[in-house]
C-alpha positions in Angstrom: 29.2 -13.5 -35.7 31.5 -13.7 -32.7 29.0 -12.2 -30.4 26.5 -15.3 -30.4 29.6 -17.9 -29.6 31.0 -16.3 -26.9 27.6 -15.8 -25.1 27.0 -19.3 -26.0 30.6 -20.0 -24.7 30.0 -17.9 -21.5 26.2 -19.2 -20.5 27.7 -23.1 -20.8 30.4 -22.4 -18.2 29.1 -24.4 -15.0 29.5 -22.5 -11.9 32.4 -24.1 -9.3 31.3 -26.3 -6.9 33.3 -24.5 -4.3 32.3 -21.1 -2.8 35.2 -18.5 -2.2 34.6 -18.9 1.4 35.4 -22.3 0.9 39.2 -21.7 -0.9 41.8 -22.0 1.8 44.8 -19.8 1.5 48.2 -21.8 1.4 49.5 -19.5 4.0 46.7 -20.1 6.2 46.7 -24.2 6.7 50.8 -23.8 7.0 49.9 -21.4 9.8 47.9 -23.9 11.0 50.1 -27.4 10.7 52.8 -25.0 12.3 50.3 -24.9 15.6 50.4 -28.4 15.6 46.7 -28.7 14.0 45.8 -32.2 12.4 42.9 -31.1 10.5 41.4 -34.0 7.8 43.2 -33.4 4.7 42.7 -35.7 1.7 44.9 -36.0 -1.6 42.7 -36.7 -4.6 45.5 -36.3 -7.1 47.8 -39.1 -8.5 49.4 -41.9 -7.0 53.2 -40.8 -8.4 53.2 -37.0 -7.6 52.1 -37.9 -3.7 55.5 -40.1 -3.2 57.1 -37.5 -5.1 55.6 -34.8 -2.1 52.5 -34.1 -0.4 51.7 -32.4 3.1 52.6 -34.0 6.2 49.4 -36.2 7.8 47.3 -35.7 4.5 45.5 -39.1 3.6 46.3 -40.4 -0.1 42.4 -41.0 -1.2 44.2 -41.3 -5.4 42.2 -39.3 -8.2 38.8 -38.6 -7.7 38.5 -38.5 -11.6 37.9 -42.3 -11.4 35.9 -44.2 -9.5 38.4 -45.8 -7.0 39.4 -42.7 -6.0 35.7 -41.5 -5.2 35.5 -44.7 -3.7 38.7 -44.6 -1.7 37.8 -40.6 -0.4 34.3 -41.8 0.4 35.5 -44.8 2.4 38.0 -42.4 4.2 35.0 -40.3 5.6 33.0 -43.2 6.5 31.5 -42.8 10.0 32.7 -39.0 10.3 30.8 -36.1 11.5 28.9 -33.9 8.6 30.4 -31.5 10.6 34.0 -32.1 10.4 36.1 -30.3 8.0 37.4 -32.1 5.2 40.2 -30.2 3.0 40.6 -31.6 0.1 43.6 -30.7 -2.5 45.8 -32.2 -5.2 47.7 -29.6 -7.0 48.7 -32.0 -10.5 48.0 -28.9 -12.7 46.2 -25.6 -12.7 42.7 -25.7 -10.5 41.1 -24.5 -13.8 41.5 -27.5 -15.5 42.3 -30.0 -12.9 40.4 -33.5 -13.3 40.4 -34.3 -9.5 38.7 -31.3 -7.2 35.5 -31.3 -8.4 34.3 -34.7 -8.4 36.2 -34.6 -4.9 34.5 -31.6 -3.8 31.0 -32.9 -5.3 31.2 -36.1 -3.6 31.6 -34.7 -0.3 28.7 -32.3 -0.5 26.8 -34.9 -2.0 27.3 -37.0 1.2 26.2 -34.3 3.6 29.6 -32.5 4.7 29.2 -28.9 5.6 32.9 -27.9 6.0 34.6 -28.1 2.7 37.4 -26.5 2.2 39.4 -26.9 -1.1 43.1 -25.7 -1.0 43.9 -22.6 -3.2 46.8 -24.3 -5.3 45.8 -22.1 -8.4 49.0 -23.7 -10.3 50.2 -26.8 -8.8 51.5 -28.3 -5.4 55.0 -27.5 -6.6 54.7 -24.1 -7.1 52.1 -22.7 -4.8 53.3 -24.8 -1.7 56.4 -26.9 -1.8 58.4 -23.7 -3.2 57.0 -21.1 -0.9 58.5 -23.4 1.9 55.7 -24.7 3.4 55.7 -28.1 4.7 56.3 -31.3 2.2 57.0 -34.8 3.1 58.1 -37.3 0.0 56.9 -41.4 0.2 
């Protein structure tokens, strides 16, 4: 009897709306802002935990779970290229159940941009960036 509710469990899991291609290693976009780079990053998490920290010369679009926030991040890439790259991250809570990415990340695609990248914070801001050392600013 288990059988039948795991597939049914398993065939109603929606795929990601990111690729792996699309992740973007921590490590990678500290590399990066260490260069100097000012690529468009865009909070979509909330309000309190960007004053608490958030990366330096990322724009605070709010949670893309609710409709300001989708607002907000689509106002923020008004008039940009399709082509620019957008990286989007919040890092409240695990990605697995975070409320925020995937409207974020749907949005975008939805509007036409072709360089998504999604920041690989697996368990939260705190621990896969701001205690690896990598750069944090607080509001």
């Amino acid at each position: 009897m288990m059988l039948p509710l795991l597939l049914i469990a398993a065939s109603s899991l929606a795929a990601e709306p990111w690729t792996a291609q699309e992740l973007l290693p921590p490590a990678q976009l500290a590399a990066r802002l260490a260069k100097s780079e000012k690529p468009l990053m865009i909070y979509v998490g909330p309000a309190y935990l960007w004053r608490v920290k958030h990366i330096p010369a990322s724009i605070n679009a709010g949670m893309s779970s609710r409709e300001e926030g989708l607002a907000a991040l689509k106002k923020i890439l008004a008039g940009k290229a399709k082509d620019t790259e957008v990286i989007i991250y919040c890092g409240c809570c695990p990605m697995n159940v975070c409320p925020n990415i995937r409207p974020a990340i749907q949005a975008i695609k939805a509007d036409g941009f072709t360089r998504v990248r999604l920041l690989d914070l697996p368990t939260r801001l705190d621990d896969d960036w701001v205690k690896k050392g990598y750069p944090a600013v607080s509001e």
